[in-house]
Residue frames as a rotation matrix with the C-alpha (Angstrom) as fourth column:
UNK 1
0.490 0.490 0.720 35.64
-0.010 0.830 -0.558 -4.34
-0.871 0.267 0.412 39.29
UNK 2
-0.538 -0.565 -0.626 37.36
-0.399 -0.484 0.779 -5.42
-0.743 0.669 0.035 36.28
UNK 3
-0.229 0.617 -0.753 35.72
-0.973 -0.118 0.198 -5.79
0.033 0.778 0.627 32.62
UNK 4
-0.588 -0.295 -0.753 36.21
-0.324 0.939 -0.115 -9.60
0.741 0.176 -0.648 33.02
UNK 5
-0.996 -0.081 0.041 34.88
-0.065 0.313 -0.947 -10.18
0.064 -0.946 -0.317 35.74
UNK 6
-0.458 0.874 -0.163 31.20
0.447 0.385 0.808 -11.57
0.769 0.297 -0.567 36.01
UNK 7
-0.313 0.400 0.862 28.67
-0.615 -0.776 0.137 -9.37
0.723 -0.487 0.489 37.99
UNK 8
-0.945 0.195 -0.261 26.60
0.284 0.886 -0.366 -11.09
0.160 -0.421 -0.893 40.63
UNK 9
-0.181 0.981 -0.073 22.81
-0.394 -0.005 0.919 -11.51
0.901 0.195 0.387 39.60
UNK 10
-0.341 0.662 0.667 19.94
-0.940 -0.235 -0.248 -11.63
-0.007 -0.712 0.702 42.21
UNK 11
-0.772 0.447 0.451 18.45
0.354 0.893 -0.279 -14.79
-0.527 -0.055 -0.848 42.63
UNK 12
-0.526 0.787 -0.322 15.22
-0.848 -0.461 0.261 -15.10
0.057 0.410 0.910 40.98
UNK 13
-0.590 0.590 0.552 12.23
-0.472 0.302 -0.828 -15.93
-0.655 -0.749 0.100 42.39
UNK 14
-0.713 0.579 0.395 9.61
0.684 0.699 0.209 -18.78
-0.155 0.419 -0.895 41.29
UNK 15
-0.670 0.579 0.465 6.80
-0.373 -0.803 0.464 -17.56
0.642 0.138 0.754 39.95
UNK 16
-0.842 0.428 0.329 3.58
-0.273 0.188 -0.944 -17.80
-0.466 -0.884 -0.041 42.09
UNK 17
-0.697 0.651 -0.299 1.06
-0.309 0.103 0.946 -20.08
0.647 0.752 0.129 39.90
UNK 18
-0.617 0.709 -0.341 -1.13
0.753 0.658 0.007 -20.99
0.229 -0.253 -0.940 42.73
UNK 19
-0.087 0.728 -0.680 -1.77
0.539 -0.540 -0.646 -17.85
-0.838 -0.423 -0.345 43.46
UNK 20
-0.963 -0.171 -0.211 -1.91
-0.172 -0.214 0.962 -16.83
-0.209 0.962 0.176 39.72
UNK 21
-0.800 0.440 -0.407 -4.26
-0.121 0.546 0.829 -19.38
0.587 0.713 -0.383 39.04
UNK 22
-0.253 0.737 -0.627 -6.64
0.838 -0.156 -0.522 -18.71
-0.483 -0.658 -0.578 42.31
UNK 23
-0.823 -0.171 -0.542 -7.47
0.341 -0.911 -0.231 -15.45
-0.454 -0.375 0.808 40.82
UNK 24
0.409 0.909 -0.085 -10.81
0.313 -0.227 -0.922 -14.31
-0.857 0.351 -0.377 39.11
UNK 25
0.688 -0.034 -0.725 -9.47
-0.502 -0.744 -0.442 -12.14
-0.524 0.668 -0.528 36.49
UNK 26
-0.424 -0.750 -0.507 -6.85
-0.803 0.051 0.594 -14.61
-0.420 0.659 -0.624 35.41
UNK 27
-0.482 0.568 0.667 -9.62
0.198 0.812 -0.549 -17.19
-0.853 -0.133 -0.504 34.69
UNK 28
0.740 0.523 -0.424 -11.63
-0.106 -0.532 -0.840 -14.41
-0.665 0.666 -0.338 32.94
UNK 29
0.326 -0.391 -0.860 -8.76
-0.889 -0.437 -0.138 -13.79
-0.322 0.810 -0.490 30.58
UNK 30
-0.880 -0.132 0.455 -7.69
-0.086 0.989 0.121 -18.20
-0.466 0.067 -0.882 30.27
UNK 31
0.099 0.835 0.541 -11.57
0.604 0.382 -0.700 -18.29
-0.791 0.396 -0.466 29.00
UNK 32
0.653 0.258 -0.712 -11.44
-0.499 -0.561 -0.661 -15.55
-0.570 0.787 -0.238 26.43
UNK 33
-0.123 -0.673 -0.730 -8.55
-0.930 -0.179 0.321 -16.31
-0.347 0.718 -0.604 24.95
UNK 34
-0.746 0.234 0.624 -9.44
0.235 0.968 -0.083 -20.05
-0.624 0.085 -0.777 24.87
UNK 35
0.288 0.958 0.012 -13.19
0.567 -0.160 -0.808 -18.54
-0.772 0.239 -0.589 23.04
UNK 36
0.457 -0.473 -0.753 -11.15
-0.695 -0.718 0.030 -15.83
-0.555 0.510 -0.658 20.89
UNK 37
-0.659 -0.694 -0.291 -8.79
-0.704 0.433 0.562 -18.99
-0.264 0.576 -0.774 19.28
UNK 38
-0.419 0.685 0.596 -12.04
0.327 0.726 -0.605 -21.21
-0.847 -0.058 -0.528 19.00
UNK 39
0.631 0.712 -0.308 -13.82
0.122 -0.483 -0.867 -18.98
-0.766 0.510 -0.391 16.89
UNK 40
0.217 -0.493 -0.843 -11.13
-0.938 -0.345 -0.039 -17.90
-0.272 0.799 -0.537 14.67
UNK 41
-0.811 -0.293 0.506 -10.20
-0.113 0.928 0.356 -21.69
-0.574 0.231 -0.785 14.28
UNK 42
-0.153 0.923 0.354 -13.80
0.713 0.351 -0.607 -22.41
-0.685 0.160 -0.711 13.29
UNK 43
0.749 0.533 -0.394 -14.36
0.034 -0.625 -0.780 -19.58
-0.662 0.571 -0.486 10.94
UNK 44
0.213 -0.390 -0.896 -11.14
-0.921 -0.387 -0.051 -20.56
-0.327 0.835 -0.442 9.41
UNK 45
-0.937 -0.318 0.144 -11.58
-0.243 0.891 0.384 -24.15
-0.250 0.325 -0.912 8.71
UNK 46
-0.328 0.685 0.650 -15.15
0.625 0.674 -0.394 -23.51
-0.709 0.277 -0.649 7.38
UNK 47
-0.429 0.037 -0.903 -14.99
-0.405 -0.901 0.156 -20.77
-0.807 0.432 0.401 5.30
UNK 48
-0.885 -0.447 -0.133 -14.07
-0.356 0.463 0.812 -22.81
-0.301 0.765 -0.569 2.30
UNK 49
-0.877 0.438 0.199 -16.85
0.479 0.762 0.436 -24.73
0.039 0.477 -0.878 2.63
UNK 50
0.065 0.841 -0.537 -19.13
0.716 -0.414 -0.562 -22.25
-0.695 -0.348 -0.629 3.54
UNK 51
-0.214 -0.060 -0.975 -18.03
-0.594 -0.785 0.179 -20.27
-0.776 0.617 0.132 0.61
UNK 52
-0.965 0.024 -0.262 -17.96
-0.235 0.374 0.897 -23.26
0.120 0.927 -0.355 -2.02
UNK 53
-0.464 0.882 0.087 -21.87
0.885 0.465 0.002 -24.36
-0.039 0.078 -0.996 -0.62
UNK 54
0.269 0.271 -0.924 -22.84
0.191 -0.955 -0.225 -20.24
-0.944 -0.116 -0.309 -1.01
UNK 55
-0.652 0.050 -0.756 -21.44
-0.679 -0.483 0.553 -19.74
-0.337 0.874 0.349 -4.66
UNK 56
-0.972 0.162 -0.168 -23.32
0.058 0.865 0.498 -23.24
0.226 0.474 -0.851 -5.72
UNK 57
-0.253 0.918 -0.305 -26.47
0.619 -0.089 -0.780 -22.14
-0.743 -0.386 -0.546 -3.83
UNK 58
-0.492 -0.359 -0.793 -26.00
-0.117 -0.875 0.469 -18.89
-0.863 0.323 0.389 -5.84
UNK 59
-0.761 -0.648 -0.034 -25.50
-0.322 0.332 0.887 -20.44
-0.563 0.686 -0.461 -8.71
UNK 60
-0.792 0.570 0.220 -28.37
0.611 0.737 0.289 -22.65
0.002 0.363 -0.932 -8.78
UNK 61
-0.306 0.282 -0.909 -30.46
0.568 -0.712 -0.412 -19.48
-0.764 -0.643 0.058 -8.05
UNK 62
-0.163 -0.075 -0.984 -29.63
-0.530 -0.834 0.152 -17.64
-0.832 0.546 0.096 -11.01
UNK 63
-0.879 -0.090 -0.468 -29.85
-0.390 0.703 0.595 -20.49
0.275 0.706 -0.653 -13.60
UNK 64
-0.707 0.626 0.328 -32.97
0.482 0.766 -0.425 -21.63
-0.517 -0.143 -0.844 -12.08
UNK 65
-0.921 0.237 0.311 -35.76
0.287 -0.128 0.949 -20.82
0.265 0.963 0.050 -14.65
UNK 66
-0.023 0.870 -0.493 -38.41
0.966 0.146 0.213 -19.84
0.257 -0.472 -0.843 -12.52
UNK 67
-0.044 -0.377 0.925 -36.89
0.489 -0.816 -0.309 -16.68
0.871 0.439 0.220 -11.82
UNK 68
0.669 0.246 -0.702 -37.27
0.692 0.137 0.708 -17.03
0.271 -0.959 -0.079 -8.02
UNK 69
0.086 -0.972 -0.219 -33.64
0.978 0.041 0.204 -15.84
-0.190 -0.232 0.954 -7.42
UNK 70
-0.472 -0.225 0.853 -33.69
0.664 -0.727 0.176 -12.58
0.580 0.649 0.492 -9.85
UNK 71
0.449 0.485 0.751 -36.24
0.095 -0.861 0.499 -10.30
0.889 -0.153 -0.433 -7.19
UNK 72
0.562 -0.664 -0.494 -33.89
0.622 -0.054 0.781 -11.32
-0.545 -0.746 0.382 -3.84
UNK 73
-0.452 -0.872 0.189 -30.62
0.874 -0.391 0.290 -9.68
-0.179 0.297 0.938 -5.92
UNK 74
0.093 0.443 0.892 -33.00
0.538 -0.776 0.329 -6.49
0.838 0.449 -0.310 -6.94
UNK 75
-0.909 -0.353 0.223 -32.12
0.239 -0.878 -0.415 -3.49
0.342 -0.323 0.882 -4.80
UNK 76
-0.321 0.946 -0.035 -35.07
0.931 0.322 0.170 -2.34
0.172 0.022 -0.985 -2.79
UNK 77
-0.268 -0.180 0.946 -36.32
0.492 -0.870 -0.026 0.87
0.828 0.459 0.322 -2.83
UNK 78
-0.799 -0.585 0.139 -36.20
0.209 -0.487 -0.848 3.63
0.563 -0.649 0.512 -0.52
């Protein structure tokens, strides 16, 4: 063979998605990961707000004059 020369490659086979997609376990793992990118979406496009309506809740908490707020934040004892 010389260096030039071009080897000769195997064919290569289709893949088999019907029988891919007939399987149990590749369903199981098409649903998680579908449930696994849900959640993380969701928990990162409401943080924000779920942090800015949690410091304002806070907020109003401590400033409120009743003093409602001030025995929740106390440490309870052992």
């Amino acid at each position: 063979m010389t260096p030039g020369a071009a080897r000769a490659q195997k064919p290569t086979q289709e893949i088999p998605w019907r029988l891919l997609l007939s399987k149990a376990p590749v369903w199981a793992l098409i649903v998680c990961h579908f449930c696994h990118n849900w959640g993380t979406f969701i928990l990162l496009t409401w943080m924000p707000t779920y942090y800015n309506q949690a410091r304002l809740c806070l907020n109003a908490q401590i400033q409120s004059p009743s003093g409602v707020a001030a025995p929740l934040m106390m440490p309870k004892p052992l």
